[in-house]
N, C-alpha and C positions, 0 to 999 in steps of 0.2 A: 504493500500500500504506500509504503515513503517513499519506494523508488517513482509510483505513479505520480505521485503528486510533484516528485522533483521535476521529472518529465513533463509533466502538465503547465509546470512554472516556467521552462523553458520556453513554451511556446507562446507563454501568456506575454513575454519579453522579447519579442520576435525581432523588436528596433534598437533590442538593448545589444548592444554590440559589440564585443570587446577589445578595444586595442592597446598593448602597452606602451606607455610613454616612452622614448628617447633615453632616458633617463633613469631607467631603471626603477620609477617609479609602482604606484600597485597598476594593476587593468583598469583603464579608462572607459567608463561607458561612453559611446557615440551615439546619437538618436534625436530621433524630432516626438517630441512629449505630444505636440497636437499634431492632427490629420491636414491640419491647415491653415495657413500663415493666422494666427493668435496672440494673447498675451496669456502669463498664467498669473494668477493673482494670489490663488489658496490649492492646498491639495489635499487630500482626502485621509488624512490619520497625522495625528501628533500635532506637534510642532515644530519649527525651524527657525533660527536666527541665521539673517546676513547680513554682512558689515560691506557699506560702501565707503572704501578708504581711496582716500587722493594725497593726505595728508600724514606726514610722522616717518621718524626716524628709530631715533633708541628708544624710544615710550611704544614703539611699535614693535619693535624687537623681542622687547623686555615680555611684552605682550604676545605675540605670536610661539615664544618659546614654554610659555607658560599654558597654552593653550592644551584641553585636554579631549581626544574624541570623546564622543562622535563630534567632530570641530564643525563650527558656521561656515558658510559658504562666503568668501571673502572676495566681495568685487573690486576688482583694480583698474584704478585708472592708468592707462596708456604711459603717460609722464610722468609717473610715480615708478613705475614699472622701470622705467629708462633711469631714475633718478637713483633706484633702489636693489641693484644688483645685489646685494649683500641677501635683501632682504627674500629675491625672487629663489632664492637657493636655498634661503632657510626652508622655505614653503615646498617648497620641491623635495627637499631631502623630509618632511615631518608628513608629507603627504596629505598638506590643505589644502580643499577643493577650493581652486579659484575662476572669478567668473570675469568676465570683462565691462568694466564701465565706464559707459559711451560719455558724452556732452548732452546737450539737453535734447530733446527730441525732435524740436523743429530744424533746427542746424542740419540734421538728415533729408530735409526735404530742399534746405537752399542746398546743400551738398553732398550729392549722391555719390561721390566716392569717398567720403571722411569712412564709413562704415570699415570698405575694404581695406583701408589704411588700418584704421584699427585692428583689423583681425591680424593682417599682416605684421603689426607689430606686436597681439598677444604671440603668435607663432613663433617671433623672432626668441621670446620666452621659453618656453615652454614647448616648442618645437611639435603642435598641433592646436588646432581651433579650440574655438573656448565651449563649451559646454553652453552656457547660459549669459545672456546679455542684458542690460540693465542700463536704460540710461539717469541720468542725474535725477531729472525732475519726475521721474518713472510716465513719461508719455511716449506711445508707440503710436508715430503714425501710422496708414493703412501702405503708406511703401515702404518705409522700414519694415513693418511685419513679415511683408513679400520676402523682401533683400536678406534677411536671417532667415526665413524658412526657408528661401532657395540654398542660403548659406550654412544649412543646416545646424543651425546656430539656434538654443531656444531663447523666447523673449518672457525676460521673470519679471513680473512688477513684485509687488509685497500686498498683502493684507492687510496689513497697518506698519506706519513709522511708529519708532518707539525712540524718548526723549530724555527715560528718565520715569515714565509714571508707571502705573499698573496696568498690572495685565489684562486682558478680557478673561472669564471663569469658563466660558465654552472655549476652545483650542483648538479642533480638531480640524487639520488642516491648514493652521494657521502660519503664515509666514509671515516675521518682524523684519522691518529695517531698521538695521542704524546708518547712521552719516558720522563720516571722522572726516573729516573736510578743512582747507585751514579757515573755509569762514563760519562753519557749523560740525562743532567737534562733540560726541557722544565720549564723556569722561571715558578710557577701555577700563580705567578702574569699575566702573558702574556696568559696564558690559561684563568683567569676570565675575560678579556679584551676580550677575542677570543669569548666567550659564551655570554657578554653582547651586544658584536656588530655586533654579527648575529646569524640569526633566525634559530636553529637548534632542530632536534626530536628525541625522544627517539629512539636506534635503530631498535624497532620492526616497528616501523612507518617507516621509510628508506624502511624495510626490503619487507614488505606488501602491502607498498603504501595505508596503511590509517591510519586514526589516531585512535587509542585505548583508551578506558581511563581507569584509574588505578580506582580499586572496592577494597573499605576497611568493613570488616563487625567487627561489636560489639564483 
């Protein structure tokens, strides 16, 4: 009966696709979460925390090293990325899912290739497309949406920003933002507080409504 069911999960993940990073990192899922150019906003079990960071150095460091799985999905900005070698190698070697964060949404419609710039310079990282996309002000236009679905690239808004207050008492499915930005900065003091004092999932698990588990090989 277990082996049916593992069998039957495999198919149920048809887009889920594995490929290993560059880098010796764990298996990469590849895949487009919707049937058709979307946004995702909530998913269907748990919770999740991501962090849109553009800003920080050794407060970031200090922070990413202390981070404990199942870890947030940590969106980066392009020029942070460029700024922050040290830091792209921490993440790489501790194996945190990172996503990529754009500029604000309309900038994609005065300029339709910022996108592919972008992706091309997560790659230059991380030596493969980013999983998940996210821009500032979390607006997707309807040609963005297209440009990352063709890019197989998914587009994640969040469920609610989170500032600092309390939480909502339903969860299920819920995905929070923070912003670490240098003009709107989330204390990460108050973010390690936020992850020790409640019980929150990697976002594929949110996304799938099961829990996965991370596979390391020699």
């Amino acid at each position: 009966m277990k082996k049916f069911l593992l069998f039957g999960l495999f198919f149920l993940f048809t887009a889920f696709v594995l490929v290993r990073s560059s880098g010796g990192g764990p298996l990469i899922p590849v895949f487009n979460i919707t049937q058709e150019p979307d946004v995702i906003v909530k998913g269907s079990h748990g919770a999740a925390v991501t962090v849109d960071l553009s800003f920080g150095d050794s407060e970031v460091k200090a922070w990413l090293e202390e981070l404990q799985a199942p870890y947030p999905l940590i969106f980066a900005d392009p020029a942070w990325l460029e700024r922050s070698p040290d830091l792209v190698k921490l993440m790489i070697d501790r194996n945190i899912p990172v996503g990529l964060l754009g500029a604000e949404g309309q900038l994609y419609e005065d300029e339709p290739k910022l996108l592919d710039e972008q992706i091309a310079s997560y790659e230059a990282h991380f030596s493969r497309k980013p999983l998940y996309f996210r821009t500032t002000d979390e607006e997707f236009p309807k040609t963005l949406q297209k440009q990352l679905f063709e890019a197989e690239v998914n587009a994640l808004g969040s469920t609610m920003r989170w500032d600092g207050g309390k939480l909502p008492k339903k969860r299920e499915g819920l995905i929070l933002s923070v912003q670490h930005h240098q003009e709107k900065r989330t204390d990460l003091k108050k973010v390690s507080q936020l992850l020790s004092a409640n019980e929150f999932l990697a976002i594929e698990d949110v996304l799938f409504g099961v829990e996965t588990k991370e596979k390391k090989f020699p």
